[in-house]
N, C-alpha and C positions, 0 to 999 in steps of 0.2 A: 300532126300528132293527135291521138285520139283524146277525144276532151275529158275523158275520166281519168286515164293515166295522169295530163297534164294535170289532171285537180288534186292527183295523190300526190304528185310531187311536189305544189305547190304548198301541201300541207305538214308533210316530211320537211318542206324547208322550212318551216314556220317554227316548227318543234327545234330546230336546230337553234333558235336563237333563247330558248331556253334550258340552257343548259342537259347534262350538268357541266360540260366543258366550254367555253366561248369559242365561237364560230370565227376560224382564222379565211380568209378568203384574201389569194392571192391573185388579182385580177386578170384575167386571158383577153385576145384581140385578133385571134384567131381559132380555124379548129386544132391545129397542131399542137399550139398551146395550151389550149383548152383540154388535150386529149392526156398530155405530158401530166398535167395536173391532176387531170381523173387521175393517172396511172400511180401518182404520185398517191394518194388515197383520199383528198380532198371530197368533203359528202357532196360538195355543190360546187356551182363554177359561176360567178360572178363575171360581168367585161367590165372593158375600163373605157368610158366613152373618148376619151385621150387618145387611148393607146390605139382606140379603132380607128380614129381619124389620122392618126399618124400613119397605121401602115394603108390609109388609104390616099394621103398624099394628101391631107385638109390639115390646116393647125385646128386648136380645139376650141372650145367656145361655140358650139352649134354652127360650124361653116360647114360640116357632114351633113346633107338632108337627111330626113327621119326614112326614106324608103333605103338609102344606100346603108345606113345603121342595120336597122330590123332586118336586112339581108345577108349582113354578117354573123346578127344575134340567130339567126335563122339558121343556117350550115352548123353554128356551133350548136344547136340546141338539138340538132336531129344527127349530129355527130356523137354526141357521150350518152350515156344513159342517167350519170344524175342531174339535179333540178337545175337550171340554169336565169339566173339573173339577171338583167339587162339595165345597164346606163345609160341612161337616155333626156342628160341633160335636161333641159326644161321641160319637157316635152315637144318642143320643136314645135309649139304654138302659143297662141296668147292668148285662146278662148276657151272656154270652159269645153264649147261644142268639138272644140280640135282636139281637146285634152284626152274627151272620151275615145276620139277615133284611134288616137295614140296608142293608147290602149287596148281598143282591138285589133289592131295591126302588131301589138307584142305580144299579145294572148295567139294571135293566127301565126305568127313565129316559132312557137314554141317558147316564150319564156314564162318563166311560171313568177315572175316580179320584179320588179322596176325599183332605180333609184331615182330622184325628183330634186331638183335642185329649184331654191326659190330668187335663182338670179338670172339673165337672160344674156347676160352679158358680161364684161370683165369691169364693170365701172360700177360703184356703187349706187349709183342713178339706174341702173339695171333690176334693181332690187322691187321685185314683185311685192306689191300688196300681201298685205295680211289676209284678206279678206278673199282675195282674189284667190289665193295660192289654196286657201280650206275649200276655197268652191270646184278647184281644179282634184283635189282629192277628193272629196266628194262624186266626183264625176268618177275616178278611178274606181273606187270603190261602187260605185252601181253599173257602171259598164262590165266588172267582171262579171258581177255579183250574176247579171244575165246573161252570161256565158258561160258560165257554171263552175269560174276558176276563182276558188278564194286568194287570189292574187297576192301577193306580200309586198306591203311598197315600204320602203326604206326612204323617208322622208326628211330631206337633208336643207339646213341654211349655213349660209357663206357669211354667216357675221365674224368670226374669227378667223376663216379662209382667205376672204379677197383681202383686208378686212373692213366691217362696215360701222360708218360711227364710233360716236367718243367709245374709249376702251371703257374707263369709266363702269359703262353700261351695257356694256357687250352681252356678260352673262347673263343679267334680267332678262337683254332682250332675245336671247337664245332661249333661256327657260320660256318668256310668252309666249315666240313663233312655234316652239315646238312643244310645247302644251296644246296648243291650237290642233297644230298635227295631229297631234296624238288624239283630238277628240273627234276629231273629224275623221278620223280613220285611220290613220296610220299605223301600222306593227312596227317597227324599227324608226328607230330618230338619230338623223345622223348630223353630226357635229364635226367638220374635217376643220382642221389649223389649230385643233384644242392639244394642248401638250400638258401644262400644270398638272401635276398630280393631286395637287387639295383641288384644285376645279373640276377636274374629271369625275372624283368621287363626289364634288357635293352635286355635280348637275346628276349622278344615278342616280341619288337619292332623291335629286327633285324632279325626274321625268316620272317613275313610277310606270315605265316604258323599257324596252330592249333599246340598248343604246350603242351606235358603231360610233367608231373612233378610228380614223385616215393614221395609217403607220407612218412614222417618217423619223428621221435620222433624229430630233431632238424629242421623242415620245418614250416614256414607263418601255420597260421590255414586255413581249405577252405574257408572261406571268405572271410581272406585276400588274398592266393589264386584267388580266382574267380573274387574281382576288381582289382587286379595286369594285368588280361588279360588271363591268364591261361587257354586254354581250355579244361583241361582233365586230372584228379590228378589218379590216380591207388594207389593202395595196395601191392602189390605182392603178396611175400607169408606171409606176417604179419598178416592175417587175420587165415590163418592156422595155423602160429605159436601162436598166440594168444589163438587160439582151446586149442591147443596143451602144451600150458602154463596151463590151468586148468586142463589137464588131468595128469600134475604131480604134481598140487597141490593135486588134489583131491587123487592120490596114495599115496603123502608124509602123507597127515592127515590119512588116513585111517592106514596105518602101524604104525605111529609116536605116535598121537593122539588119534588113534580110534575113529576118529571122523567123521561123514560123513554131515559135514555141507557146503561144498563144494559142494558137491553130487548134490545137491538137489536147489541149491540157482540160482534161473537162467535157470533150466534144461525144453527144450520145452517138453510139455507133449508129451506122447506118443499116444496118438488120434490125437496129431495134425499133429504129422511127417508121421504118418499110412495112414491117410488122403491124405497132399501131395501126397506123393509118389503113393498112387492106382489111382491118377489123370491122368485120360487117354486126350493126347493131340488130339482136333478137329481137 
């Protein structure tokens, strides 16, 4: 990708998280997906680093190496024309020095920004340093900074996620880490397992930052969302699990039932996917 286009779009996406509408991003883990969604009128296209490892046959948690990721964020990124996103777990290192190369292997991808999770693992002993985790953005942030892409990282902790420590002090300790973030470079602060609606709005008020917020079945609707202040709700991988929900209904009726009304109820025609996809990008 030419590295000035890439700089325009990573800037286009920047504005996006400032209104005036809040940025809904329905996460893709393919390019068909990803393309569906352009088509769908989506400004950007976000992965789901889940959802890439699934259809790649990894469960999630960084069992995906960083080269088989960036090769999927790579087809998708040189498949649509707008800015595209990349999840990319911890950055699939633990050094500052590997953090930055992370980075240039997603800037040489085509992504024009990254989400950053400050846990390595599924255990709460997994839970990166404070200190560690600002020096690993740090490094994000001057790695692009010399490659000429103002980069967007969405800078995310799993205190409410996994979840980590007494509840108690959850929120302090979310407002610290990601204050930190935020001073250290970060555009976007992401908070995924937060639902509360008085906590959602007091943490906008106290990042003084774009704030995403993980959709999920017990979450504000986006409306209510978007006038709480919210600037950036995502999907993960729900959007493929959801796929993936009717592909075993549609297995159960057919063996159970015999019935293939499932099949058929909802399915995009096949001219129109044939279509996308021989669409060659200007």
């Amino acid at each position: 990708m030419d590295i000035r286009a890439q700089a325009q779009k990573a800037e286009q996406f920047r504005k996006l998280h400032h209104g005036p509408r809040m940025l809904v991003l329905p996460n893709a883990w393919d390019v068909v997906s990803a393309r569906i969604l352009e088509e769908c009128g989506h400004p950007a296209i976000a992965t789901s680093s889940a959802a890439v490892a699934f259809s790649r046959g990894y469960p999630d948690g960084q069992r995906i190496s960083r080269d088989e990721m960036l090769d999927v964020v790579g087809r998708i990124a040189r498949a649509v024309r707008v800015p595209v996103t990349a999840d990319l777990e911890s950055g699939y290192c633990t050094t500052v020095k590997d953090m930055a190369e992370t980075t240039k292997a997603a800037i040489e991808a085509g992504a024009i920004g990254m989400n950053l999770e400050d846990v390595t693992g599924d255990e709460e002993s997994s839970h990166v340093e404070t200190s560690l985790q600002v020096e690993k953005i740090r490094a994000i942030r001057e790695t692009a900074k010399s490659l000429g892409v103002p980069f967007v990282l969405n800078a995310r902790t799993d205190i409410y996620l996994l979840p980590i420590g007494p509840e108690a002090t959850r929120f302090e300790r979310t407002v610290e880490r990601l204050c930190a973030y935020r001073d250290a470079g970060a555009d976007c602060l992401f908070a995924p397992g937060l639902q509360d609606r008085e906590t959602i709005v007091t943490l906008v008020n106290a990042l003084d930052a774009p704030l995403n917020i993980l959709a999920t079945s017990g979450c504000p609707s986006l409306g209510e969302l978007e006038r709480m202040g919210v600037a950036r709700v995502s999907a993960g991988s729900t959007v493929m699990r959801a796929a993936l929900g009717l592909v075993r209904r549609i297995g159960k009726e057919m063996l159970e039932s015999r019935s293939c009304e499932s099949l058929f109820a909802g399915a995009i025609p096949w001219s129109d996917l044939n279509g996308m996809m021989a669409r060659q990008l200007s």
